[in-house]
Structures are given as structure tokens and as C-alpha cells.
C-alpha positions as CSV (number, residue, x, y, z in Angstrom):
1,X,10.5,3.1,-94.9
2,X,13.1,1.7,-92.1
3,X,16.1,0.0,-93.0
4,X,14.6,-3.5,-91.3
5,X,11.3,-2.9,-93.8
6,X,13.3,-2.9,-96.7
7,X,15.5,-6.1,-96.2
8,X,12.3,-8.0,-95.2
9,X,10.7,-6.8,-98.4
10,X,13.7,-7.5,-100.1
11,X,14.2,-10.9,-99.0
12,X,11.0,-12.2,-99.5
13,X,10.8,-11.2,-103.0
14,X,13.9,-12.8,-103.7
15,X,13.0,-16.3,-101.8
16,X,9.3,-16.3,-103.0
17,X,8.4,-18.6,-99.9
18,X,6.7,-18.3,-96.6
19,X,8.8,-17.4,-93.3
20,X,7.8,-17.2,-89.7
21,X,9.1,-13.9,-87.9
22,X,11.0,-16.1,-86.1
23,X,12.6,-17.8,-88.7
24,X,13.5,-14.0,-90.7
25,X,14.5,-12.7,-87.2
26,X,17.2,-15.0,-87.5
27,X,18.2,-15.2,-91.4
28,X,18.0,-11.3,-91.3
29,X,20.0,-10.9,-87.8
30,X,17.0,-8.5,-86.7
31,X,17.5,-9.2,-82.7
32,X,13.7,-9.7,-82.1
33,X,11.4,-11.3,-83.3
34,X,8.7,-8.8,-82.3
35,X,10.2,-6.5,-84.4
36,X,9.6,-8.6,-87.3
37,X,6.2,-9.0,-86.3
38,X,5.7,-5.5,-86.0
39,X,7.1,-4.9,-89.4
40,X,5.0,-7.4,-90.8
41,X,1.5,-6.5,-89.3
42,X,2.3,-2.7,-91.1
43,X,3.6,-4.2,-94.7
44,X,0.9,-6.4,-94.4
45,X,-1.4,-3.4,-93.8
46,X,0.3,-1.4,-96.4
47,X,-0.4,-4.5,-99.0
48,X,3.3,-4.9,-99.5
49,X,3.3,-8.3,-98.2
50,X,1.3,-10.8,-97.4
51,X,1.0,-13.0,-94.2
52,X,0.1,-16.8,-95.3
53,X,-1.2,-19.7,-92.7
54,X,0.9,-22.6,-93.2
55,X,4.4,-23.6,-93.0
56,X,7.7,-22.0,-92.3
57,X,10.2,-23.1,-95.3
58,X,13.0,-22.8,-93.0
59,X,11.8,-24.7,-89.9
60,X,8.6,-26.2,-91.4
61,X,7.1,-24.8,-87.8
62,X,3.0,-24.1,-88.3
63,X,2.3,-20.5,-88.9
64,X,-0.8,-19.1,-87.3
């Protein structure tokens, strides 16, 4: 697992609360947010994490 992969899963298990890539692009200093995405999509594959519809807890934007 990549050194991005592991301080997203990290993170999130230590805030417990939903985060738009954007919003962990920039509270993780990962440069882009497609990155993130990427990330995401596989962990979320993998069943390591899970992607919620809702709201960002950082900028309360709508997550799709």
C-alpha cells in the first residue's frame, strides 16, 4: 500500500467523519485531488473505506 493510501486510511479512522477528496487533498497536502479520488475509488473497492453521499465535515459542500 502507497504512502498517500495509508495517511488517508489513517486519517479517517482517527476523525470518524465524512470528507470530500477535495477537502482531504487539502488537510493531507496531497497536491490533487484526483489523486485522492483515485485512492478512494481502490480502498473503496478493497472495502477499507467507505464512500458516503452527504456532507463534507470540513466544508459542509454536498458529496455525490
Amino acid at each position: 500500500m502507497g504512502k498517500h493510501s495509508e495517511r488517508i486510511i489513517n486519517y479517517l479512522n482517527t476523525e470518524k467523519k465524512c470528507f470530500c477528496d477535495n477537502c482531504l487533498s487539502k488537510l493531507l497536502r496531497i497536491k490533487s485531488r484526483q489523486t485522492v479520488n483515485s485512492i478512494c475509488n481502490k480502498l473503496y473497492k478493497q472495502e477499507i473505506i467507505r464512500r458516503y453521499k452527504g456532507e463534507c465535515s470540513y466544508c459542509n459542500k454536498k458529496i455525490n
